[in-house]
C-alpha positions as YAML, in Angstrom:
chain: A
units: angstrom
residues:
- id: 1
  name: UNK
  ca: [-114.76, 160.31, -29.74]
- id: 2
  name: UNK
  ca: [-111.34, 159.58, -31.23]
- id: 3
  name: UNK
  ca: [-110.72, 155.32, -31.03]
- id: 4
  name: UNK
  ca: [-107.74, 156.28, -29.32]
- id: 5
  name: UNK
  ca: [-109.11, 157.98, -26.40]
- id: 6
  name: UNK
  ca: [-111.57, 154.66, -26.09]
- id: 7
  name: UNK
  ca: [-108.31, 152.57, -26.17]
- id: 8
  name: UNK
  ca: [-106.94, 154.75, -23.31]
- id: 9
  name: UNK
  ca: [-110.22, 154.79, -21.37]
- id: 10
  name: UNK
  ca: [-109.71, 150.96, -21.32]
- id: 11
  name: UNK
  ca: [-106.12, 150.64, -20.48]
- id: 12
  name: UNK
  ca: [-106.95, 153.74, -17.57]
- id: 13
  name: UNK
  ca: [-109.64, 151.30, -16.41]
- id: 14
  name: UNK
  ca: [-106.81, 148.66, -15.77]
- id: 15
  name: UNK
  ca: [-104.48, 151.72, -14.62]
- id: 16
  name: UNK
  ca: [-106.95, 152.20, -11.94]
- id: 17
  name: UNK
  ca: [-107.56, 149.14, -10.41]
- id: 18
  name: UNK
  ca: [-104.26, 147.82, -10.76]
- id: 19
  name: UNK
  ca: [-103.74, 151.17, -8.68]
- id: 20
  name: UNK
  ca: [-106.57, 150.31, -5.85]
- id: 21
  name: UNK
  ca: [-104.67, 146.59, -5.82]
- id: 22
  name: UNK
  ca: [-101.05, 147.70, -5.16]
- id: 23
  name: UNK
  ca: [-102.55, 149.77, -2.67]
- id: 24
  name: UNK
  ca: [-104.82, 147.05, -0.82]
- id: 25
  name: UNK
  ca: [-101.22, 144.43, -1.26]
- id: 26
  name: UNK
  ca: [-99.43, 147.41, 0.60]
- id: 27
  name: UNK
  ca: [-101.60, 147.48, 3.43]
- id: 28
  name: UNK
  ca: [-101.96, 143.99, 4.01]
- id: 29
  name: UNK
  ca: [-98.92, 143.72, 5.52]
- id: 30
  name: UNK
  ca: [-99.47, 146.67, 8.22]
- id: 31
  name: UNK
  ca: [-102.99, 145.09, 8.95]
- id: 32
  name: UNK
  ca: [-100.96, 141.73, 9.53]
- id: 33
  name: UNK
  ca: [-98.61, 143.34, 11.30]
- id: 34
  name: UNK
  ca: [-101.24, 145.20, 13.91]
- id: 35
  name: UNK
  ca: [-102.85, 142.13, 14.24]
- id: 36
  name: UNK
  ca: [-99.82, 140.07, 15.74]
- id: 37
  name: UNK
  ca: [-99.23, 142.87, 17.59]
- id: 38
  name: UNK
  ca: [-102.59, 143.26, 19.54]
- id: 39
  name: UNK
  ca: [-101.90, 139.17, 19.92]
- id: 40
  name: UNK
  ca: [-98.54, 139.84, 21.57]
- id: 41
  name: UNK
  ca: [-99.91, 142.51, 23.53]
- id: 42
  name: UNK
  ca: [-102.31, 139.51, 25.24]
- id: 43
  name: UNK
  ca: [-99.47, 137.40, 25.28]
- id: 44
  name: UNK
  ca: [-97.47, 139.59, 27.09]
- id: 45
  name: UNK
  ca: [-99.53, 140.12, 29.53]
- id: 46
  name: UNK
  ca: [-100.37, 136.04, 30.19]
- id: 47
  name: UNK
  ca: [-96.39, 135.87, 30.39]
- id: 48
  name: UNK
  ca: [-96.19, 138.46, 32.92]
- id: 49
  name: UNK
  ca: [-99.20, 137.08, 35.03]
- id: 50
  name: UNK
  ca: [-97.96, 133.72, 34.95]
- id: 51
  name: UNK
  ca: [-94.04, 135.19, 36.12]
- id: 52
  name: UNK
  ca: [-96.25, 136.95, 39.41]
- id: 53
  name: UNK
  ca: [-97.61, 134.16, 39.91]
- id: 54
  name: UNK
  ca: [-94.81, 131.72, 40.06]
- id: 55
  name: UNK
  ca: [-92.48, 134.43, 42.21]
- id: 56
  name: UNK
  ca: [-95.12, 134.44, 44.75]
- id: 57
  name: UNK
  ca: [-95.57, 130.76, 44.89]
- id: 58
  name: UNK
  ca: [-91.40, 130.37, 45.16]
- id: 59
  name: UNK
  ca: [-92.12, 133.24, 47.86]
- id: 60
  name: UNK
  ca: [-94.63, 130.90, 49.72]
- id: 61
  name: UNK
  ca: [-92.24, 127.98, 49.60]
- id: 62
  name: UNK
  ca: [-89.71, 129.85, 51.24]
- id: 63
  name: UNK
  ca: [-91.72, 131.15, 53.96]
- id: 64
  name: UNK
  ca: [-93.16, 127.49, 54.51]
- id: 65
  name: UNK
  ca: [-89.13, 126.38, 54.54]
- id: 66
  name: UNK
  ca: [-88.81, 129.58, 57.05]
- id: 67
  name: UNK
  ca: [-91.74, 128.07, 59.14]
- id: 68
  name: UNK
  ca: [-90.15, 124.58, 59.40]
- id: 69
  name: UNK
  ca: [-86.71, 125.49, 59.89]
- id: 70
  name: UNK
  ca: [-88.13, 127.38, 63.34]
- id: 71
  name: UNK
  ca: [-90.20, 124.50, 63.75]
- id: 72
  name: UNK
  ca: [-87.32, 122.26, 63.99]
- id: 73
  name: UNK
  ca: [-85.35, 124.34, 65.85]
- id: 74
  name: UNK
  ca: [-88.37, 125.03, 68.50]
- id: 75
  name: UNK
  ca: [-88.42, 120.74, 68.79]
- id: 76
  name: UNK
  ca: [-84.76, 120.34, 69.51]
- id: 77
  name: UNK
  ca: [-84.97, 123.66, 72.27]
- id: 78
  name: UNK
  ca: [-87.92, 122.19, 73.90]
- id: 79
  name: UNK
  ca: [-85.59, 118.63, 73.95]
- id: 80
  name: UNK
  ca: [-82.44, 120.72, 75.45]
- id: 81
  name: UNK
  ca: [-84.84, 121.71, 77.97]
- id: 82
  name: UNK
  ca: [-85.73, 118.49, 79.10]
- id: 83
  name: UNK
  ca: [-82.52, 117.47, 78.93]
- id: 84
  name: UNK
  ca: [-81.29, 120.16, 80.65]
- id: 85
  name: UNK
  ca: [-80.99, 120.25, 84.89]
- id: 86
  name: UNK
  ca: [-79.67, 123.98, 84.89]
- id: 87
  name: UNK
  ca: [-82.30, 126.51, 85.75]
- id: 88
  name: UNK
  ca: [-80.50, 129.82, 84.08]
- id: 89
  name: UNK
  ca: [-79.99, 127.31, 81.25]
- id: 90
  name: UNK
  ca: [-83.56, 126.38, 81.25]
- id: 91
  name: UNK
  ca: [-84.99, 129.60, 81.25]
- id: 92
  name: UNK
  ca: [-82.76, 130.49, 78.33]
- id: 93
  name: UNK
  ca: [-84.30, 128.02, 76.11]
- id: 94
  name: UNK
  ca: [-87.39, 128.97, 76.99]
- id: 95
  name: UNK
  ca: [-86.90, 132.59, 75.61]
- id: 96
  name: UNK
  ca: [-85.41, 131.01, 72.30]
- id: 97
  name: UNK
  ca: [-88.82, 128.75, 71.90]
- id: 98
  name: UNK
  ca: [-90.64, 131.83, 72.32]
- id: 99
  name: UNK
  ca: [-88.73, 134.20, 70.32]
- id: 100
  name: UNK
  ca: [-88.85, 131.77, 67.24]
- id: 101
  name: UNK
  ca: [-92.44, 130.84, 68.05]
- id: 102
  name: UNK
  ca: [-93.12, 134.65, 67.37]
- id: 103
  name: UNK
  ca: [-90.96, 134.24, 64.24]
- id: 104
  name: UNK
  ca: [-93.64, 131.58, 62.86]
- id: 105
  name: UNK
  ca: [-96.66, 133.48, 64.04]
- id: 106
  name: UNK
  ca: [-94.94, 136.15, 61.83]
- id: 107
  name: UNK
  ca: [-93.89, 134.19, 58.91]
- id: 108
  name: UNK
  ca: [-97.92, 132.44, 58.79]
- id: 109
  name: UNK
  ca: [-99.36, 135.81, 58.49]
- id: 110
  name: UNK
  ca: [-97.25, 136.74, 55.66]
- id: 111
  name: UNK
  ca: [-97.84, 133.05, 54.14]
- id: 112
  name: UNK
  ca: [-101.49, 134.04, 54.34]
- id: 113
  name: UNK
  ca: [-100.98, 137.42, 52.93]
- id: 114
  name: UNK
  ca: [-98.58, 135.67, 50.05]
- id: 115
  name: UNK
  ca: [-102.09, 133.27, 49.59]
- id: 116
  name: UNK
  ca: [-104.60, 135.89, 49.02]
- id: 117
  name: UNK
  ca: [-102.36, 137.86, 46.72]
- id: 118
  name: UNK
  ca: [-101.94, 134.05, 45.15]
- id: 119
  name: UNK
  ca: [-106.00, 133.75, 44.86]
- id: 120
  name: UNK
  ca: [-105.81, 137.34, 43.09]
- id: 121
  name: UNK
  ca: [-103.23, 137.35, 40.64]
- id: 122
  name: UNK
  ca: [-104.42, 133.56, 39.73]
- id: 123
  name: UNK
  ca: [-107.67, 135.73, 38.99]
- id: 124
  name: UNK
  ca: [-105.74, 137.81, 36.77]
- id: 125
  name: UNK
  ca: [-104.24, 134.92, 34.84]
- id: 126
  name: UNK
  ca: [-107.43, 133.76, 33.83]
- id: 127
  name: UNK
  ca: [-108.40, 137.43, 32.63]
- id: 128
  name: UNK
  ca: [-105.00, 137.22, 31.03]
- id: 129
  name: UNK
  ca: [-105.66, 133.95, 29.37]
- id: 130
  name: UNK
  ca: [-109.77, 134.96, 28.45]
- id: 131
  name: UNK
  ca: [-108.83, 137.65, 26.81]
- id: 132
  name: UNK
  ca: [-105.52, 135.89, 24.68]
- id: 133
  name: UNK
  ca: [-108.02, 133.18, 23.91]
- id: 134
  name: UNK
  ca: [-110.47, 135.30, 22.51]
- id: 135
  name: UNK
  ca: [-107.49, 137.79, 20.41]
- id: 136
  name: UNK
  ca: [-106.30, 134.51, 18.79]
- id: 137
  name: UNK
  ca: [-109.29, 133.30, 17.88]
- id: 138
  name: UNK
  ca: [-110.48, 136.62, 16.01]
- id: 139
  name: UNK
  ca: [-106.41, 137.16, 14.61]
- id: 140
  name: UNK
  ca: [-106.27, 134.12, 13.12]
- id: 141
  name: UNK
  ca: [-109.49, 134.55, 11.20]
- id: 142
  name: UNK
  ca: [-108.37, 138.09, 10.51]
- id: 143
  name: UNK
  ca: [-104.79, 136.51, 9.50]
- id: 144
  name: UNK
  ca: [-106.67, 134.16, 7.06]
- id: 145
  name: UNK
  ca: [-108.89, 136.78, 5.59]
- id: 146
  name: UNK
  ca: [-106.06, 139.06, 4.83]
- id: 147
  name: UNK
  ca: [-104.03, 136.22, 3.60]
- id: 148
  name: UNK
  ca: [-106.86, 134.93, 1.02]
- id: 149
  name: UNK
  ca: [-107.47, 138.72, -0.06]
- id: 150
  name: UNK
  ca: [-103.34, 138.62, -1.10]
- id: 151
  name: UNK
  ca: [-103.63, 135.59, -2.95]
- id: 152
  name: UNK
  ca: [-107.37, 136.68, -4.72]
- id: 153
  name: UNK
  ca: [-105.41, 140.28, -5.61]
- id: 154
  name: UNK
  ca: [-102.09, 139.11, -6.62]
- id: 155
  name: UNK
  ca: [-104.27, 137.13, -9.14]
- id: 156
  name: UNK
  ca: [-106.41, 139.91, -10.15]
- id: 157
  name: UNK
  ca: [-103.46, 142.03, -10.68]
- id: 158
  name: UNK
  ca: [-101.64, 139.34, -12.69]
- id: 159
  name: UNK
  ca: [-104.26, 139.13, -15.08]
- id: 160
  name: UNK
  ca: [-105.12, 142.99, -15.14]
- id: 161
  name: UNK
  ca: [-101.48, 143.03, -16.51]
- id: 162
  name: UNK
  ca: [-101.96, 140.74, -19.10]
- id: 163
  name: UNK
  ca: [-104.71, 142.67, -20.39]
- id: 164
  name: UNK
  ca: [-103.11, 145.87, -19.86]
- id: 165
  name: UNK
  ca: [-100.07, 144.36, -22.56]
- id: 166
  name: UNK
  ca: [-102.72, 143.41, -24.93]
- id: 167
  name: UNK
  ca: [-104.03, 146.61, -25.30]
- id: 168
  name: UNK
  ca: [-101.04, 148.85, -25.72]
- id: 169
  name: UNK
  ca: [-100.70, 146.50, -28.73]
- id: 170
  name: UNK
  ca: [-103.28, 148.83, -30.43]
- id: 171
  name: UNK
  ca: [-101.88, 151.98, -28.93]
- id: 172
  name: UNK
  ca: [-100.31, 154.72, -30.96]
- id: 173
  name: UNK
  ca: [-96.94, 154.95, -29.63]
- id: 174
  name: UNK
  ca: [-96.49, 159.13, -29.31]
- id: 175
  name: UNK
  ca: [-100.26, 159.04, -27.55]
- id: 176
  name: UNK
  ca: [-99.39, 156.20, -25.45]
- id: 177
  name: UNK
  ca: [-96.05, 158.05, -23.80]
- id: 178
  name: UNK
  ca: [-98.23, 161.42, -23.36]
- id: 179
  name: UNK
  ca: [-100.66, 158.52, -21.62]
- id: 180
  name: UNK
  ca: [-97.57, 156.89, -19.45]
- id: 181
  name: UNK
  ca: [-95.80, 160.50, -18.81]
- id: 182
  name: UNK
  ca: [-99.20, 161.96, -17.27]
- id: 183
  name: UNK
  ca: [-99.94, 158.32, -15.43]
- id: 184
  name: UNK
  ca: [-96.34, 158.76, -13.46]
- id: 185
  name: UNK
  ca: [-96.83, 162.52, -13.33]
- id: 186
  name: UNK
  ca: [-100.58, 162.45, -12.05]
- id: 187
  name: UNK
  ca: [-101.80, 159.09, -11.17]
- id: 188
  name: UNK
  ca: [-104.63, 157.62, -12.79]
- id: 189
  name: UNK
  ca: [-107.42, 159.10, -14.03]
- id: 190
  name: UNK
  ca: [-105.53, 161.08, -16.33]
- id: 191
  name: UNK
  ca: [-108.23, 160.77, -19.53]
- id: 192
  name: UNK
  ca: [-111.29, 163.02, -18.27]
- id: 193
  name: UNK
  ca: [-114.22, 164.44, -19.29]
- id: 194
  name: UNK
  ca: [-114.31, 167.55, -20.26]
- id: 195
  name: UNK
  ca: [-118.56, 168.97, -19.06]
- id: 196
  name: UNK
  ca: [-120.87, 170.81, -20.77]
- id: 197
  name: UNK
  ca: [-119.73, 173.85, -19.17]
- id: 198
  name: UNK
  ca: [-116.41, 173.29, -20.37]
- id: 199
  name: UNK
  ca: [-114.85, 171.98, -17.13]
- id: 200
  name: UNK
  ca: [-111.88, 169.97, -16.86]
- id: 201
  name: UNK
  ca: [-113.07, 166.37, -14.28]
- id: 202
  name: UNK
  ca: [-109.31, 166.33, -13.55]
- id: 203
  name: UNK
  ca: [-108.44, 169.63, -12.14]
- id: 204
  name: UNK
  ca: [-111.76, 171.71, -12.16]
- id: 205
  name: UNK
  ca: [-110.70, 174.55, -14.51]
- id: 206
  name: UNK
  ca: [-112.67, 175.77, -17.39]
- id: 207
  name: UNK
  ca: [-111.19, 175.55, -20.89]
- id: 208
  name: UNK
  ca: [-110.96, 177.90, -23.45]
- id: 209
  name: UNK
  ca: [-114.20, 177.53, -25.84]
- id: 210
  name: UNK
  ca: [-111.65, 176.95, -29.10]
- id: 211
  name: UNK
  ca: [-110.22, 173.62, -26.57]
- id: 212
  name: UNK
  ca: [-113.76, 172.26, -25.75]
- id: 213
  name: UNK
  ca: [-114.43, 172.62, -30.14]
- id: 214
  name: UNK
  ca: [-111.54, 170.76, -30.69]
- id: 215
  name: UNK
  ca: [-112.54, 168.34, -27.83]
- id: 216
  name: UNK
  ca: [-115.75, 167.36, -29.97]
- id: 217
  name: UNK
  ca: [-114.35, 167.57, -33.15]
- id: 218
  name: UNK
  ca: [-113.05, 164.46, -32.28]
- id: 219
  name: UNK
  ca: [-109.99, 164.77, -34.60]
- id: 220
  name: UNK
  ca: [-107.33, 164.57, -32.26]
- id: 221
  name: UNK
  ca: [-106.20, 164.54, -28.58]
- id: 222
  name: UNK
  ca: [-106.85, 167.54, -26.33]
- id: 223
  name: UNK
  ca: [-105.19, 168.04, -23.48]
- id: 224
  name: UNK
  ca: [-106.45, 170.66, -20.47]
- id: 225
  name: UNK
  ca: [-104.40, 173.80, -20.63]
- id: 226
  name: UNK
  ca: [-104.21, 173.72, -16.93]
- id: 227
  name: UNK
  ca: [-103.23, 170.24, -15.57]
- id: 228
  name: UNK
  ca: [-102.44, 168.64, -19.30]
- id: 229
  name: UNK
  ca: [-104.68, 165.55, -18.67]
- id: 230
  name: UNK
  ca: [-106.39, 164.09, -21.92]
- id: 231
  name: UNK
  ca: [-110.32, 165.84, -22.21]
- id: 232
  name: UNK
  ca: [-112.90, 163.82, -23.82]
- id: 233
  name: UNK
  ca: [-116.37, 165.08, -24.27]
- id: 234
  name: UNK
  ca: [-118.89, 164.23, -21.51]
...
């Protein structure tokens, strides 16, 4: 095997994690992202629960103010009617009090109504706030996780660099740019075996018999006829 396809095997092997590790610091972000989402999501939906809950508590108020408004006005009838010596006016009264009696018999079944649809969306709070409580929990662990696997990668990649410089030191420059054309071209792995039955690991195509010769002559570089990647023997 030529040295320099063993010093391109070992800068590939860099090329290729250094690959998988750009790729992994990519998606972190997304998984971050997806992860706040699904949080908002939960916190959405305690925001909205709470808001249902509140307008039907203002809307109990009000029908409670409703109740003793006609309350009130019931007392000071009933008064006017003691006060009163005028039958016609007397009877007149009496068909206010029970007009806005009827009004409050009204306005307490809708203040029951307003309390069990109270008791139900209070249930659906606490689902609301169960299931937030729960989200958070496993984001922020998630959040952490993905945050520790940045900083453990952006290390690993640092120092894959290093070691990548290093070894183009010992590189022959015109084998190193067919290396770094075919890398941008191709992607890593572009130094492959070439098999026994003279197939190409890159792109699957059989060389010529005179290519896979000059493969284990070991003399110089070979590169596949068909996708140009650099053959060493198997």
């Amino acid at each position: 095997m030529p040295p320099d396809i063993v010093g391109l095997l070992k800068l590939q092997e860099r090329d290729l994690r250094l690959g998988e590790l750009r790729k992994e610091l990519a998606r972190i972000p997304i998984e971050q992202e997806q992860a706040q989402s699904r949080l908002a999501n939960n916190q959405q939906a305690v925001s909205t629960s709470k808001t249902a809950l509140q307008e039907n508590e203002v809307a109990i108020k009000n029908v409670e103010l409703d109740i003793g408004t006609r309350q009130e006005t019931i007392s000071r009838l009933k008064k006017q009617q003691f006060e009163t010596r005028k039958n016609t006016e007397y009877q007149a009264l009496g068909t206010e009090v029970v007009r806005y009696a009827g009004d409050i018999d009204a306005l307490e079944t809708k203040e029951l109504e307003l309390m069990e649809k109270a008791d139900e969306r209070r249930k659906v709070l606490t689902k609301a706030e169960t299931a937030l409580a729960s989200t958070k929990a496993g984001v922020d662990e998630e959040v952490a996780i993905l945050t520790k696997r940045t900083e453990n990668f952006t290390k690993e990649a640092g120092i894959l660099e290093i070691e990548r410089k290093d070894l183009l030191v010992g590189l022959e420059e015109d084998q190193l740019s067919i290396y770094e054309r075919l890398l941008k071209q191709r992607g890593a792995p572009v130094v492959v075996q070439i098999t026994s039955e003279r197939q190409c690991s890159g792109c699957h195509v059989k060389a010529t018999p005179a290519t896979m010769v000059k493969v284990f002559n070991g003399h110089e570089l070979v590169n596949c006829e068909n996708c140009g990647r650099i053959l060493y023997p198997q």
